[in-house]
C-alpha positions in Angstrom: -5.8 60.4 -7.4 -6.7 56.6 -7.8 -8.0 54.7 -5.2 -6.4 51.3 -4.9 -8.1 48.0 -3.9 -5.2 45.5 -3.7 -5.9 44.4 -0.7 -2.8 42.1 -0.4 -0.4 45.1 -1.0 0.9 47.5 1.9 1.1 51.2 1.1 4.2 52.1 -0.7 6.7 54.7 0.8 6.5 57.4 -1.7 3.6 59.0 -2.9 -0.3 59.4 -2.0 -2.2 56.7 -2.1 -5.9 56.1 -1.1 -7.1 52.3 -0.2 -10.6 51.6 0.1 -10.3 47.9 0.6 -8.5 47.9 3.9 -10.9 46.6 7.4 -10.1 48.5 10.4 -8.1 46.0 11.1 -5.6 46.4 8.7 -5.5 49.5 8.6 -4.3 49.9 12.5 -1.8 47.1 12.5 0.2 48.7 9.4 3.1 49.7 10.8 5.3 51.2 8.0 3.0 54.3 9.2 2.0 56.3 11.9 -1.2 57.6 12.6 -3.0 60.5 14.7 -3.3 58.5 17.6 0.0 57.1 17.3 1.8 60.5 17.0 -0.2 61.7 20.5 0.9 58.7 22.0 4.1 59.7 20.8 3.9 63.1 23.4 3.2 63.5 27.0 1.9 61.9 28.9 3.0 59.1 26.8 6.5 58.3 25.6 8.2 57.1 22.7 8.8 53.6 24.8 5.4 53.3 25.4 4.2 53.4 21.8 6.3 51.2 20.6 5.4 48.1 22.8 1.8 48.9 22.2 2.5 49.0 18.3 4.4 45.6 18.7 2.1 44.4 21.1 -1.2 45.1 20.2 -4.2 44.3 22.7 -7.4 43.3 22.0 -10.2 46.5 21.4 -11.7 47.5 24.8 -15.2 46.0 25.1 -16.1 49.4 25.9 -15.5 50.7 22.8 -18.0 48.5 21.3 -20.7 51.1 21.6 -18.9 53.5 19.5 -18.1 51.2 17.3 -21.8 50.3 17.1 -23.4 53.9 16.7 -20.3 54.8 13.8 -21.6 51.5 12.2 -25.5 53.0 12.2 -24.3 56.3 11.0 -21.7 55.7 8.8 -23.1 52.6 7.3 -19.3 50.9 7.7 -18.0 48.4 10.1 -17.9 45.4 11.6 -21.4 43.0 11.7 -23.1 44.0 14.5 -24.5 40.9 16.9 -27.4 42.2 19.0 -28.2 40.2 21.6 -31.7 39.9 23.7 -30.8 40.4 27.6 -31.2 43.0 29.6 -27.5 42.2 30.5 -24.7 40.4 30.5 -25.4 38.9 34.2 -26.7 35.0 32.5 -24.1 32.8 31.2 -26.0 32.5 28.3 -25.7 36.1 27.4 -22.0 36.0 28.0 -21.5 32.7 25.6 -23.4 34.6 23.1 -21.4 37.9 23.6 -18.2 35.5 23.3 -19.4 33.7 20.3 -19.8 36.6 18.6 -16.6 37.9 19.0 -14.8 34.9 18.2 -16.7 35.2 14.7 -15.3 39.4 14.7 -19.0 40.5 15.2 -19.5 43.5 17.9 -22.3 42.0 20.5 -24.4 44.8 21.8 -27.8 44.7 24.4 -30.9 44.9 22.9 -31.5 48.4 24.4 -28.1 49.7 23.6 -29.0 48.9 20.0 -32.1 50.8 20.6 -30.0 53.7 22.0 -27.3 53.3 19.1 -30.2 53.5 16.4 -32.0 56.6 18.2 -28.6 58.6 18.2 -28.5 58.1 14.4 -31.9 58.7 14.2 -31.1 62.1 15.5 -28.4 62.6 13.5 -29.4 61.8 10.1 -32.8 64.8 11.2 -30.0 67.4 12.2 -30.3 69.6 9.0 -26.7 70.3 8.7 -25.4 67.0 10.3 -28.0 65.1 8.5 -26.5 66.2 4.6 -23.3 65.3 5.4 -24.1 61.6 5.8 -26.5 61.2 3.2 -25.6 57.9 1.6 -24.2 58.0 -2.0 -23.0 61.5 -1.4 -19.9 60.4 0.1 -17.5 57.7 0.8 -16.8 56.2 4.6 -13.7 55.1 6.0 -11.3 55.7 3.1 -7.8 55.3 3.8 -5.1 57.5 3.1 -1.3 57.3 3.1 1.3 59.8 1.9 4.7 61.1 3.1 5.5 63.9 5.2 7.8 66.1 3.5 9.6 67.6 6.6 9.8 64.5 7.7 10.6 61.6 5.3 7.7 60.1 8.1 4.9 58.1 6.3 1.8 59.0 7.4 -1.7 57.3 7.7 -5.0 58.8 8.2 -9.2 57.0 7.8 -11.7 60.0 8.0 -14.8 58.6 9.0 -16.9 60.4 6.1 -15.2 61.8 2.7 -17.9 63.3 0.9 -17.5 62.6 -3.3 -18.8 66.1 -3.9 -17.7 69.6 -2.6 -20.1 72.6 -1.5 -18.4 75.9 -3.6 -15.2 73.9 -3.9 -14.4 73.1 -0.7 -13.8 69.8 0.7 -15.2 69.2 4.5 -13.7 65.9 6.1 -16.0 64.8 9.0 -15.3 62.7 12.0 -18.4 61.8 14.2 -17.8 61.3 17.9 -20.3 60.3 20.6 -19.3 62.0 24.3 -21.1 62.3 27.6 -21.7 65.6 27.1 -21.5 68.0 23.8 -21.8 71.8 25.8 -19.3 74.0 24.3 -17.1 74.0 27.5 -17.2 70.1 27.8 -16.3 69.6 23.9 -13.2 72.5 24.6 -12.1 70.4 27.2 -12.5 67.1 25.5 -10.5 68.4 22.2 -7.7 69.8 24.0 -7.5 66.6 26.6 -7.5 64.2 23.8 -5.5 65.9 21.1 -8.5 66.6 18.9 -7.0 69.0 17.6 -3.7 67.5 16.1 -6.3 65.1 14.7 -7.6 67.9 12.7 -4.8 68.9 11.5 -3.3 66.0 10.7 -6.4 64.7 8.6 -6.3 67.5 6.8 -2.5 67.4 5.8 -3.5 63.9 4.5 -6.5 65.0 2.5 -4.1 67.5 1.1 -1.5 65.6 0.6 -3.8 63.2 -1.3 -4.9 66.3 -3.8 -8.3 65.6 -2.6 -9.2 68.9 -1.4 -9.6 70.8 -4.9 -8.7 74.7 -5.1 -10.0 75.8 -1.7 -8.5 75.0 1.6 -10.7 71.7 3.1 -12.4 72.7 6.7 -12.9 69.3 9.4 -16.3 69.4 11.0 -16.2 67.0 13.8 -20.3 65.8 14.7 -20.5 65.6 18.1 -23.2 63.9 20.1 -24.4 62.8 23.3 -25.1 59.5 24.7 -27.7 60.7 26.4 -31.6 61.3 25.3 -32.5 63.5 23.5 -29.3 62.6 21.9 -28.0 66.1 20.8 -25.7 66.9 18.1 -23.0 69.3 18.3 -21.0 70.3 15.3 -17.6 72.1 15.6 -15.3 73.4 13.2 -11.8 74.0 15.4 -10.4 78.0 14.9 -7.2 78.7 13.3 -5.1 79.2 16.9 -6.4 75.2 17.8 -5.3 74.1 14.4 -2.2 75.6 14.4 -1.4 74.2 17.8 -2.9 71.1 16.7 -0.1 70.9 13.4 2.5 72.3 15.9 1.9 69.3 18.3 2.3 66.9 15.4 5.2 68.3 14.2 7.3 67.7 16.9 5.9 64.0 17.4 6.8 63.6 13.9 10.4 64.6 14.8 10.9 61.9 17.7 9.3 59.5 15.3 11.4 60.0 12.5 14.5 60.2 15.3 13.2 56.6 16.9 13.0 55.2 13.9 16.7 56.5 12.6 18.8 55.7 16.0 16.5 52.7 16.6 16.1 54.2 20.1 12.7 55.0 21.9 13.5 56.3 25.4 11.1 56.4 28.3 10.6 59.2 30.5 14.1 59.4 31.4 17.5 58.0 32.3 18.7 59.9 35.0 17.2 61.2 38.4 15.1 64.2 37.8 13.2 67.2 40.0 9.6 66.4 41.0 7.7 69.4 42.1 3.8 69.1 43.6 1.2 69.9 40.7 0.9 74.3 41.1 -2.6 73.5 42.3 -1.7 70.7 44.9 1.2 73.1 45.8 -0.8 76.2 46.2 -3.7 74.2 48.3 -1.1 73.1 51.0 0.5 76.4 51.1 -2.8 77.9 52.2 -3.5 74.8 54.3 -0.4 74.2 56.4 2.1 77.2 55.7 1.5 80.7 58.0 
């Protein structure tokens, strides 16, 4: 598989293709494809309405993101210039004109001790001695990005792992995707897949790999590196089971389908068109039933 680097070119709608020239940037406003995020939004409690005005009408990132965006940066070694700036806060003016300046020159402001935080948590991460291997530098490639075609479909497809590494362990390919999270206990990380369709990110990254031919003769495993904001900045790493997966492909499979039907009939309904039934939530309902009924 070649990786392309025309930057000026957009993603042809046929075969794999692998672009390692493309910012962030780029790649989220292409919209001859549809992404992991995209195809959740696509499902409840979203709608097909919904995605489409936010794909057309794309807001600025949420200044709350720029944390994330700071500690991927420190780990990964890829992103946008990091700003940091020396206040305690952004209370002054002056710390707010230089937060502004800097994103008006698309560099990602951070406090001095959230940068201190940021470069701890990677810190942490590179000692981790499984999590630490899998980000060695020159051992893999950050932020590749990869389009192909589904073939159930006809739906092209986009996906940008956050670590591809160049060589395999025994043959098999393990995509990684590092997350940071509030807390990284195995019942708080369940929750947090399931809530947030981790696990139709899974599988769809791993359709992509595949359909790229990048995964060699052994089927490719996604390791996601969890790890909490919090000192001493644990790590977490978790490999989803079959079942998840499966329901993870399942779920994308059907967004896939209203995608493909949206983009045919040139029709993306909203939640409905008619009057429908509203019951209570079953635990709202069962809670007043105990309450108020004899």
């Amino acid at each position: 598989m070649t990786i392309t680097t025309d930057a000026g070119a957009q993603a042809p709608a046929a075969g794999p293709v692998i672009r390692d020239d493309l910012t962030a940037d780029q790649y989220h406003q292409d919209k001859t494809s549809v992404s992991s995020s995209g195809l959740r939004a696509l499902l409840a409690p979203g709608c097909p309405a919904q995605f489409k005005y936010d794909r057309d009408n794309p807001r600025p990132p949420k200044r709350e993101f720029d944390f994330g965006h700071v500690a991927h940066k420190l780990v990964l070694g890829e992103g946008d210039q990091i700003e940091v700036i020396d206040y305690p806060d952004w209370r002054t003016s002056d710390a707010r004109e230089q937060r502004d300046n800097a994103y008006a020159e698309g560099r990602i402001p951070i406090l001095t001790k959230d940068y201190e935080t940021a470069a701890a948590m990677a810190f942490q991460v590179r000692q981790h001695p499984v999590g630490g291997p899998l980000f060695t530098p020159d051992t893999g490639r950050p932020e590749l990005s990869i389009f192909w075609t589904d073939p159930r479909t006809g739906v092209r497809c986009r996906c940008r792992p956050d670590w591809l590494p160049t060589r395999q362990d025994n043959g098999r390919l393990v995509v990684v995707d590092y997350k940071t999270a509030k807390a990284v206990d195995p019942d708080a990380l369940a929750r947090a897949v399931y809530e947030r369709g981790y696990h139709a990110q899974a599988a769809f990254y791993l359709d992509g790999v595949k359909a790229a031919g990048l995964h060699g003769d052994q089927e490719p495993a996604f390791v996601f590196v969890f790890q909490s904001k919090t000192a001493p900045y644990l790590v977490h790493l978790v490999e989803l089971d079959f079942p998840a997966l499966a329901l993870g492909a399942a779920r994308n499979e059907r967004a896939l389908r209203i995608y493909a039907e949206c983009e045919r009939t040139g029709h993306w309904p909203g939640f409905n068109d008619r009057i429908t039934y509203l019951p209570l939530p079953a635990w709202a309902e069962r809670k007043d039933h105990e309450e108020y009924t004899p």
